[in-house]
C-alpha positions in Angstrom: -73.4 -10.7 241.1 -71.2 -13.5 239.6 -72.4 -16.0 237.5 -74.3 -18.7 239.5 -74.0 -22.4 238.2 -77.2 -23.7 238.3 -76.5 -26.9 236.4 -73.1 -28.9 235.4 -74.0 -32.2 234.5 -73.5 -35.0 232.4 -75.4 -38.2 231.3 -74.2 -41.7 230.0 -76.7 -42.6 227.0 -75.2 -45.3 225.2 -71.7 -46.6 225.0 -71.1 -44.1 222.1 -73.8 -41.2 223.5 -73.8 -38.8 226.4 -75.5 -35.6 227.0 -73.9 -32.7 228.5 -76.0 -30.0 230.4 -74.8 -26.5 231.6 -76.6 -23.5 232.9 -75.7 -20.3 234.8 -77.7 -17.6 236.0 -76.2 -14.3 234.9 -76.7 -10.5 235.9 -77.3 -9.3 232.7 -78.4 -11.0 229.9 -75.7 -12.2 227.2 -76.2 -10.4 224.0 -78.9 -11.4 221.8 -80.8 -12.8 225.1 -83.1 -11.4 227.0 -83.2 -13.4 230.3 -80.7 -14.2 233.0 -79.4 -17.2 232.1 -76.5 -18.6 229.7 -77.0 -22.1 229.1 -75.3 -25.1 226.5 -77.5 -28.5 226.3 -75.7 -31.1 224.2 -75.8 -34.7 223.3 -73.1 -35.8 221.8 -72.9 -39.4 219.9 -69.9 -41.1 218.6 -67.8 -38.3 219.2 -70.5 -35.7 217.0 -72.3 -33.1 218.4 -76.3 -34.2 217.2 -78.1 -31.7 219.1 -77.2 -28.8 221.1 -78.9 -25.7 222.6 -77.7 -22.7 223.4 -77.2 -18.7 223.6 -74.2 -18.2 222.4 -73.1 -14.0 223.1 -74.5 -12.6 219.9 -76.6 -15.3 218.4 -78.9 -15.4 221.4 -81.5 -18.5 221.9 -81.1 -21.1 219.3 -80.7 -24.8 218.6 -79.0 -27.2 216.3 -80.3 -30.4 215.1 -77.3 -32.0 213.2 -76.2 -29.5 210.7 -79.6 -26.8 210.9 -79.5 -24.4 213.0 -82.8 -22.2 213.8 -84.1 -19.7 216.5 -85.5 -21.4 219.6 -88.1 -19.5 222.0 -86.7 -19.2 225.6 -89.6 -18.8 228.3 -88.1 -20.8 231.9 -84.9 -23.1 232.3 -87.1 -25.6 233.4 -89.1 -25.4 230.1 -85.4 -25.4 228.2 -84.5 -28.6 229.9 -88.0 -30.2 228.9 -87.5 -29.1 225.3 -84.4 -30.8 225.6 -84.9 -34.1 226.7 -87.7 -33.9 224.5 -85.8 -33.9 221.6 -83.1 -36.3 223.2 -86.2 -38.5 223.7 -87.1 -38.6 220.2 -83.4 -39.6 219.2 -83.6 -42.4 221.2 -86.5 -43.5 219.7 -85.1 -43.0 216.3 -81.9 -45.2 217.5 
């Protein structure tokens, strides 16, 4: 099976802000994963990444919140794309 997009989207914030979300579903996990899916979730502001998650081959399931980087726990993409916004949510509040 060929990767299947699931999700190629992206979302005007602010002037300055946009958020950028893609998944696939894969045939075999990507190294360091150990679901189906390869996924990148950003939102990017003034040109700067500010928060991004993905699974990157190798590094697996992970975040980054400006400049820290630490291990996030994949369960659905539906729960991935709730954690997102989540966070999105609370940088807009933050704005």
């Amino acid at each position: 099976m060929k990767a299947q997009a699931l999700a190629r989207e992206r979302h005007a914030l602010a002037e300055d802000a946009f958020v950028e979300i893609v998944i696939w579903r894969v045939s075999r996990p990507v190294k360091g994963s150990t679901h189906g899916f390869k996924y990148r979730l950003a939102l990017v502001v003034s040109g700067e990444c500010v928060l991004r998650y993905d699974n990157e081959t190798g590094k697996g399931d992970h975040r980054h919140v400006g400049d820290v980087e630490s291990s996030y726990s994949f369960s659905t993409h539906e729960t991935l794309l709730a954690d997102f916004w989540a966070d999105v949510d609370g940088w807009r509040q933050r704005r």
